[in-house]
C-alpha positions as CSV (number, residue, x, y, z in Angstrom):
1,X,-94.6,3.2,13.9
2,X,-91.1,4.0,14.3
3,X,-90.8,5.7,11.1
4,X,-94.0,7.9,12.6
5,X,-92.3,8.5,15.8
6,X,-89.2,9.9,14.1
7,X,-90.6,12.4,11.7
8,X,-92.7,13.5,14.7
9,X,-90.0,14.3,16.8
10,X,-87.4,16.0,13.6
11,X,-91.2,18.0,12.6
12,X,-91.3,19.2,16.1
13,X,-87.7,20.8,16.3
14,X,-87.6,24.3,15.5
15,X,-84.8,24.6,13.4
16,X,-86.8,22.4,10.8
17,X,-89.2,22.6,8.4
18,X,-90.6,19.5,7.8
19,X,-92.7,19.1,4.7
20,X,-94.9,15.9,3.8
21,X,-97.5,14.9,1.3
22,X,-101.0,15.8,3.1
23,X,-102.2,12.5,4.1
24,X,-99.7,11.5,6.1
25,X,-101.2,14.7,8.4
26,X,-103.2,12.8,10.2
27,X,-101.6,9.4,10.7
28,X,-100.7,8.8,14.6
29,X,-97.7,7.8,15.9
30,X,-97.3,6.3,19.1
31,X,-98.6,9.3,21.1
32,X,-99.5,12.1,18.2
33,X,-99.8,13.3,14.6
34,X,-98.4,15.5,12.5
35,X,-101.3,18.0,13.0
36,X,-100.8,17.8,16.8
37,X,-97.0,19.0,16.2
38,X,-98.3,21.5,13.7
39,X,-100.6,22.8,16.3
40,X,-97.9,23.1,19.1
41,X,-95.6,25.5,16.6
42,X,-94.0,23.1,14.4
43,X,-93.4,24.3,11.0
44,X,-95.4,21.6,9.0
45,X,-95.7,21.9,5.5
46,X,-98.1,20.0,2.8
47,X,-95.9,19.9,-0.6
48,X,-97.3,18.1,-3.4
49,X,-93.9,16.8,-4.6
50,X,-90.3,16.7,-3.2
51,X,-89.4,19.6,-5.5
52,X,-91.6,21.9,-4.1
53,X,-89.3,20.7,-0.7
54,X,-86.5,21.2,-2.3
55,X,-87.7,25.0,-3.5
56,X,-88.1,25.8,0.1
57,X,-85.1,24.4,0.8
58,X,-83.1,26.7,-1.4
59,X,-85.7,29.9,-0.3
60,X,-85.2,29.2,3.3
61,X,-81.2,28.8,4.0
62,X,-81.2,29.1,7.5
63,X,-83.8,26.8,8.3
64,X,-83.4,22.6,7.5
65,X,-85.9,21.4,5.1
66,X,-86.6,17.6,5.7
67,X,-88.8,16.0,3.4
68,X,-91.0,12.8,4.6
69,X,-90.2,10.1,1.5
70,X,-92.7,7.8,2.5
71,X,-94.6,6.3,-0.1
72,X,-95.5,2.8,-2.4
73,X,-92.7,2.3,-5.7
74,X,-93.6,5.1,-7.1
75,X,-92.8,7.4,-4.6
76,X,-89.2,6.4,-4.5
77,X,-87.8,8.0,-8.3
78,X,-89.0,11.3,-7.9
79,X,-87.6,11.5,-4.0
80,X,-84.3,10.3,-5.4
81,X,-84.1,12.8,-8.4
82,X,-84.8,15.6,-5.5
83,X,-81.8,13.9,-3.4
84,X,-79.9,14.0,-6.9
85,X,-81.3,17.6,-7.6
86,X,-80.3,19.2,-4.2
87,X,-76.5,17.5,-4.7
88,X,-76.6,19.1,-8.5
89,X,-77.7,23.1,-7.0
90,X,-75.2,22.9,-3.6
91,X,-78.4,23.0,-1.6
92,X,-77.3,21.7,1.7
93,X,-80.4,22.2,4.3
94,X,-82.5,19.7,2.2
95,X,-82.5,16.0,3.3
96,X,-85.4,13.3,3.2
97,X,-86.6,11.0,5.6
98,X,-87.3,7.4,3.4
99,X,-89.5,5.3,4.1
100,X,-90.5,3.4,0.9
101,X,-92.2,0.3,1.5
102,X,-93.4,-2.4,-1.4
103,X,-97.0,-3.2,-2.5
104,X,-96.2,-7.3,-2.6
105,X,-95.1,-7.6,0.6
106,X,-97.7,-5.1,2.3
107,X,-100.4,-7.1,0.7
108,X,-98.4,-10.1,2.4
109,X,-98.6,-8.7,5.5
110,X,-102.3,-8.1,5.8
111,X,-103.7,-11.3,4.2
112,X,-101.4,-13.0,6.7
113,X,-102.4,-11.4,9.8
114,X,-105.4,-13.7,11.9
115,X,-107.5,-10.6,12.1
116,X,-107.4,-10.0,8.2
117,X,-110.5,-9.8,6.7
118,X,-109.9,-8.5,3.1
119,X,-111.2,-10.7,0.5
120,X,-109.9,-8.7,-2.8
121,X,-107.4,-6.3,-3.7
122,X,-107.8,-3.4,-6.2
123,X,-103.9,-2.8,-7.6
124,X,-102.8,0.2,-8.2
125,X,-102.6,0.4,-12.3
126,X,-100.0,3.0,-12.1
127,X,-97.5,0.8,-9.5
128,X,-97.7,-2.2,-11.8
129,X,-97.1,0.5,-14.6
130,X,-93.6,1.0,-13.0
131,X,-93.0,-2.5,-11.1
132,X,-94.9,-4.8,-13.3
133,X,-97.7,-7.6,-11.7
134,X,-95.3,-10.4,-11.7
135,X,-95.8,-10.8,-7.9
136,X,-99.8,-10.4,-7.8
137,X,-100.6,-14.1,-9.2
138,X,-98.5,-15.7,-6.6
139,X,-100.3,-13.8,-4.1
140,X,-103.6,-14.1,-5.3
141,X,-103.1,-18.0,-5.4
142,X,-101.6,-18.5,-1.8
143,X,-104.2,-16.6,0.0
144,X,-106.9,-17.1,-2.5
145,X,-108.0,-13.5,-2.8
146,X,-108.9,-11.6,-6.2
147,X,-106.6,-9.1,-6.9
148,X,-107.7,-6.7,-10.1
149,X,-105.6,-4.1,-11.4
150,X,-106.9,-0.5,-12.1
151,X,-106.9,3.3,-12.3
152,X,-108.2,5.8,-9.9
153,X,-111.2,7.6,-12.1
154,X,-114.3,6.5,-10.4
155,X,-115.5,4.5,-13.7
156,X,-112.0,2.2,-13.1
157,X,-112.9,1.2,-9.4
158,X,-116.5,0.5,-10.5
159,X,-115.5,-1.6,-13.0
160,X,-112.6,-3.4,-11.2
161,X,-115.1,-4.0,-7.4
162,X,-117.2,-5.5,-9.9
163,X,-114.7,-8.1,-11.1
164,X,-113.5,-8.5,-7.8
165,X,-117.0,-9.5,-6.7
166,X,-117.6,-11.6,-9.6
167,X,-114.6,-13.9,-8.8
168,X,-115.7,-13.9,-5.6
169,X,-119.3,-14.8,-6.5
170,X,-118.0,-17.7,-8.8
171,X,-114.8,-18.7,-6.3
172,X,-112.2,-17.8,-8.4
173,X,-108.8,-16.2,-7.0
174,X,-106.8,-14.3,-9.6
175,X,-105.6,-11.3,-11.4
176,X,-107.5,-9.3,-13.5
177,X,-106.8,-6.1,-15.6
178,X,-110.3,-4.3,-16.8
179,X,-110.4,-3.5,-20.3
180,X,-111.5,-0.3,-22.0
181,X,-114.8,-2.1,-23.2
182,X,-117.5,-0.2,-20.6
């Protein structure tokens, strides 16, 4: 919430432009969203990568161009290389606000809560593609929850809620990766 707070308050000051992947629009902070400063004159930007923050950095000089780095693993090499790129050009009104958070520990977070009620995790195939799933079978052990890693086509998370519900149907708590076999 604090992160929220803060990139609500720079988005709302005019000298800024603050630029953010779309779906972080509508997530409130502790009083609005990033739509609700949008709506009251801030200059709120959808960019589909930090790049495309950086290019408006270097188009619009006299204005700063903060970048919202929030994000999974994934998320955290191609902010960086825009930090690195911006240092590389001279750009100087470019700067990022980070915060990158881990899938492990979020996944710790909510199965340890007393109002959790998630019984299986789909992984994200292409967050284990860059971190590995070293840190899944622990999990999946400790709060015996299925955890199955996929892709994002809609055939993938088919075929990984249904082996998520059949380890559930037969009581069984661990990780899975589908196979290519339909």
């Amino acid at each position: 919430m604090e992160q929220i707070d803060k990139a609500l308050a720079i988005a709302a000051r005019p000298e800024v432009i603050f630029t953010s992947y779309g779906d972080m629009l509508r997530v409130p902070g502790s009083t609005v969203d990033l739509f609700n400063v949008r709506a009251k004159g801030g200059n709120v930007k959808v960019v589909y990568s930090p790049l495309e923050a950086l290019k408006l950095a270097q188009d619009n000089p006299e204005k700063e161009i903060v970048f919202f780095a929030i994000g999974f693993e994934t998320t955290a090499p191609p902010n960086a290389m825009a930090v690195l790129q911006a240092k590389k050009r001279g750009i100087k009104n470019f700067s990022v606000l980070v915060s990158h958070v881990c899938v492990p520990p979020a996944m710790e977070a909510i199965l340890g809560s007393k109002h959790n009620r998630v019984q299986a995790f789909l992984a994200a195939g292409h967050v284990c593609a860059v971190m590995g799933y070293h840190e899944y079978p622990v999990i999946a052990e400790k709060y015996k929850v299925p955890i199955v890693v996929t892709g994002f086509e809609p055939v993938d998370l088919l075929r990984g809620v249904l082996m998520a519900v059949k380890q559930l149907e037969a009581g069984k708590a661990k990780v899975e990766m589908p196979t290519n076999a339909p």
